[in-house]
C-alpha positions as CSV (number, residue, x, y, z in Angstrom):
1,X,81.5,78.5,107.4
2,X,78.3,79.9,107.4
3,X,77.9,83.9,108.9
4,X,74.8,85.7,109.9
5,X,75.0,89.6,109.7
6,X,72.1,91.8,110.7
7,X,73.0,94.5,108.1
8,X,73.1,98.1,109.2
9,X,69.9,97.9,111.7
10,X,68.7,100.3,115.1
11,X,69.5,98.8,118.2
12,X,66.2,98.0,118.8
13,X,65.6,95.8,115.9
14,X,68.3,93.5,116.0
15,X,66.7,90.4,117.3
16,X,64.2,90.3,114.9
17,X,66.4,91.0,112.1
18,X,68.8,88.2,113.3
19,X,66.1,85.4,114.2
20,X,64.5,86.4,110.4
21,X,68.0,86.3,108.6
22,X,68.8,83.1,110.4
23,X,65.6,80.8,109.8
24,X,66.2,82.4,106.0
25,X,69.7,81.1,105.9
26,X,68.1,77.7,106.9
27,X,65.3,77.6,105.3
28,X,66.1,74.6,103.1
29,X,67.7,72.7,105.7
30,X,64.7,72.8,107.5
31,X,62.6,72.1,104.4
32,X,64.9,68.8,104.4
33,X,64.8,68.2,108.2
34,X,68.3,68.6,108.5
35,X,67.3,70.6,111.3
36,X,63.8,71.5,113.5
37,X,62.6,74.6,113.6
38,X,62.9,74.8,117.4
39,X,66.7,74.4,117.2
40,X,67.0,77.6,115.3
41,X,64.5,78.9,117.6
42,X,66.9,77.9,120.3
43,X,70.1,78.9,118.7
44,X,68.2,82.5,117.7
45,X,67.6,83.3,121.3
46,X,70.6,82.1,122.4
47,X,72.7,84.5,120.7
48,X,69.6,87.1,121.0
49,X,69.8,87.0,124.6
50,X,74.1,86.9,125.3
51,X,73.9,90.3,122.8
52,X,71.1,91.8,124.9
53,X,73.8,92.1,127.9
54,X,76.9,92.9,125.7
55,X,74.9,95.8,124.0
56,X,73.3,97.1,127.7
57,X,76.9,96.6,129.2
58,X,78.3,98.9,126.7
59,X,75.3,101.7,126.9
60,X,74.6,101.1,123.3
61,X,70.9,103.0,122.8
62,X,68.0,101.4,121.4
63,X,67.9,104.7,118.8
64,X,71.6,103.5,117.7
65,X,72.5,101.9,114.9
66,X,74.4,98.6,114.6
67,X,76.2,96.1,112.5
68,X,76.3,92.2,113.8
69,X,77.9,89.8,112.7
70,X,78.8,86.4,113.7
71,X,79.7,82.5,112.5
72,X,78.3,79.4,112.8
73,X,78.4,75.9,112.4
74,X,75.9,73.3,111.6
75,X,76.9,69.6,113.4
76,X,74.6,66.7,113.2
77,X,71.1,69.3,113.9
78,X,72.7,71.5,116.1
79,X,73.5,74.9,115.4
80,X,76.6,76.2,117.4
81,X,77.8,79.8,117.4
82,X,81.5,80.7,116.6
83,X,81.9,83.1,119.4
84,X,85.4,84.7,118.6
85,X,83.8,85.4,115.1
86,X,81.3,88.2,116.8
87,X,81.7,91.9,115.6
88,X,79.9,94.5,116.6
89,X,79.8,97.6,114.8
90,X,78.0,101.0,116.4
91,X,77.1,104.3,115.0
92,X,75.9,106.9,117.2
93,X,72.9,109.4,116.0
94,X,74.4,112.8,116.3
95,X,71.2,115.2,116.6
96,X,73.3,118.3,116.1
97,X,74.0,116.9,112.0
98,X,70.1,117.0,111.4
99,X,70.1,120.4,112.5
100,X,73.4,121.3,110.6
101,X,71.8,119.2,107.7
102,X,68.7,121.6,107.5
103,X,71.0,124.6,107.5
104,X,73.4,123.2,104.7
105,X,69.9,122.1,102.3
106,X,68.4,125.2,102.4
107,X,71.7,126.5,101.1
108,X,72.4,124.1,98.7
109,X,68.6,124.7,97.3
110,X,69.1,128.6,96.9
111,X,72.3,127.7,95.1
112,X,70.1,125.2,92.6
113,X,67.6,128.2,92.1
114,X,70.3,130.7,91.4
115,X,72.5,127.8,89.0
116,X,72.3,127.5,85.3
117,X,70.0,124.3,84.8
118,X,72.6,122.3,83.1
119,X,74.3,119.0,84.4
120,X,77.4,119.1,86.6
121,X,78.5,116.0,85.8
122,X,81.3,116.2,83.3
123,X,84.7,114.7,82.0
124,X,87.8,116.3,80.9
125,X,90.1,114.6,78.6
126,X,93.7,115.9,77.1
127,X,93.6,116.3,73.3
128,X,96.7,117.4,72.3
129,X,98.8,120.4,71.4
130,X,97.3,123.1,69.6
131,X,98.1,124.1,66.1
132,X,100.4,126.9,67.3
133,X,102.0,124.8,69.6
134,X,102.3,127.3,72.3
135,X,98.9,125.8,73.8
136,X,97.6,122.3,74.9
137,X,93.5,121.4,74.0
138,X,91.4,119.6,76.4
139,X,87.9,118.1,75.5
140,X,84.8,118.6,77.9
141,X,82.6,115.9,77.8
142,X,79.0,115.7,79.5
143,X,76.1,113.2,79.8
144,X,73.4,113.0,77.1
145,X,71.7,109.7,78.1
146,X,73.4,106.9,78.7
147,X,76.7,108.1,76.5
148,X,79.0,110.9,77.3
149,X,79.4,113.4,74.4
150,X,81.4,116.5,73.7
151,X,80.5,119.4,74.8
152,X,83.4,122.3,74.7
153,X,87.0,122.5,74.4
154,X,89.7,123.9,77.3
155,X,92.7,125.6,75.8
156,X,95.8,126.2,78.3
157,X,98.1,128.6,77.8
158,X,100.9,128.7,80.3
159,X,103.4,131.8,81.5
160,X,105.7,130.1,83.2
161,X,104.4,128.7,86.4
162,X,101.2,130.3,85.8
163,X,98.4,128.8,83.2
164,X,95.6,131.2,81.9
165,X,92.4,128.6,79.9
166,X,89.6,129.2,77.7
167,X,86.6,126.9,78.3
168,X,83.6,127.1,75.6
169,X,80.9,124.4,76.3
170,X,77.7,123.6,74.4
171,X,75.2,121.8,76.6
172,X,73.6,118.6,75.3
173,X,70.5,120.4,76.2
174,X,72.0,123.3,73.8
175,X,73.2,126.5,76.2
176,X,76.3,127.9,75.5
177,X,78.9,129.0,78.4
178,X,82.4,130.9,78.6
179,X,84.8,130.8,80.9
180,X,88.0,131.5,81.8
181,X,90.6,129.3,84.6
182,X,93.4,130.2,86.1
183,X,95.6,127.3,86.5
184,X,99.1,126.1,88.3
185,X,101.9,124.7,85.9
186,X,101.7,120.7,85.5
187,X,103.8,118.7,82.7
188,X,101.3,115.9,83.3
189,X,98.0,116.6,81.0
190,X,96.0,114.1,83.1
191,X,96.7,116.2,86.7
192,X,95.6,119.5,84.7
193,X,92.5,117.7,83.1
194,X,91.7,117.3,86.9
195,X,92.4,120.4,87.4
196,X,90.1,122.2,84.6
197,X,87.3,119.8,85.8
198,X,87.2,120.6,89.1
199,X,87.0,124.3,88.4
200,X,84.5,124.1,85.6
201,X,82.1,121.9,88.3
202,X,82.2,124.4,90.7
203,X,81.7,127.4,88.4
204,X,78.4,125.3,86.8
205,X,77.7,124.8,90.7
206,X,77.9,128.7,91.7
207,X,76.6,130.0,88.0
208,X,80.0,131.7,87.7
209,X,80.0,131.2,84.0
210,X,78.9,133.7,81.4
211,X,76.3,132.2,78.9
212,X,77.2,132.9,75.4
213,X,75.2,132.7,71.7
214,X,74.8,129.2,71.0
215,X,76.6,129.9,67.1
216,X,78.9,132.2,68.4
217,X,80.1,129.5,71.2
218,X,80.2,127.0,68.3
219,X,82.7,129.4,66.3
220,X,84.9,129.6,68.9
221,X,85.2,125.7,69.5
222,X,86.6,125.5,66.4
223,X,89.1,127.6,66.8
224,X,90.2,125.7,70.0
225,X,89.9,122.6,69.0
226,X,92.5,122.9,66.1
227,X,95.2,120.6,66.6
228,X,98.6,120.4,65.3
């Protein structure tokens, strides 16, 4: 059965939307004169019209925004609307988030300034033991066009519930970074690979990380990434 949805729309707008989205959805009916133009006219205002009263009954602002949607059927050149189909989705403008919004960019912006310019986006992914064994090895991977590529190596060290790590990255774009993680016990390598990755994005997100010679950084990964 065919439906008609406005999409997310203001208030305001949704009779136009709706008449528009409905002589598209019919378009090539009407091309074949499976139904005249004034019949969608007719069905358009029709439901255009029964809203109008809903939407004023329920003190639904023009400034708001709403989702319509609603069936229909098609018999022999007459459209009819599937009343028990209608939904009617409303979101409310909340002025005091624009002003909160202002307030938050203006932070977030100072933080950018203050940042490292390096990307943020960045996978963690369990390696294996190290070649001590006392220590597992994680790999830190990070976007260099459309691939990701590794960039660093995590190695975790636990004492009993407590886990101390070792994180040397080396950008795509070629800066070199230390840092060091507390972490919480976790037998499972994929909850800790969680772990490490949300730590290292918000350390690249509040420049907590000490940048490092690019050949001494590439040293060290070395010595992390041995495995047994």
């Amino acid at each position: 059965m065919p439906r008609l949805s406005s999409g997310l729309v203001i208030a305001g707008a949704y009779a136009n939307k709706l008449r528009r989205t409905l002589f598209a959805q019919l378009g090539g009916r009407v091309k074949k004169k499976e139904i005249e133009p004034r019949e969608v006219a007719r069905a358009s205002g029709e439901l255009n019209s029964t809203l109008f009263f809903i939407l004023r009954d329920l003190e639904i602002d023009k400034g708001d925004v709403v989702r319509i949607a609603i069936e229909y059927e098609v018999e022999e050149g007459k459209i009819k609307w599937i009343w028990g189909t209608l939904e009617i989705q409303h979101y409310r403008l909340v002025p005091e988030t624009t002003e909160k919004a202002k307030i938050k960019l203006k932070e977030v912006l100072e933080k950018k300034v203050a940042a490292p310019a390096v990307p943020i986006e960045l996978e963690v992914e369990y390696l294996g033991p190290a070649k001590e064994g006392l220590e597992d090895v994680y790999a830190i991977k990070m976007p260099k066009e459309a691939e990701m590529v590794l960039a660093g190596a995590v190695r975790v060290l636990y004492k009993d519930e407590a886990g101390e790590a070792l994180a040397i990255i080396v950008t795509p774009e070629g800066r070199a970074f230390k840092y060091s993680i507390k972490l919480s016990y976790s037998p499972d390598p994929l909850k800790v690979a969680a772990s490490i990755k949300g730590e290292l994005i918000k350390a690249f997100s509040e420049n907590l990380l000490k940048e490092i010679e690019r050949e001494k950084a590439k040293e060290l990964l070395k010595e992390l990434m041995k495995l047994e």
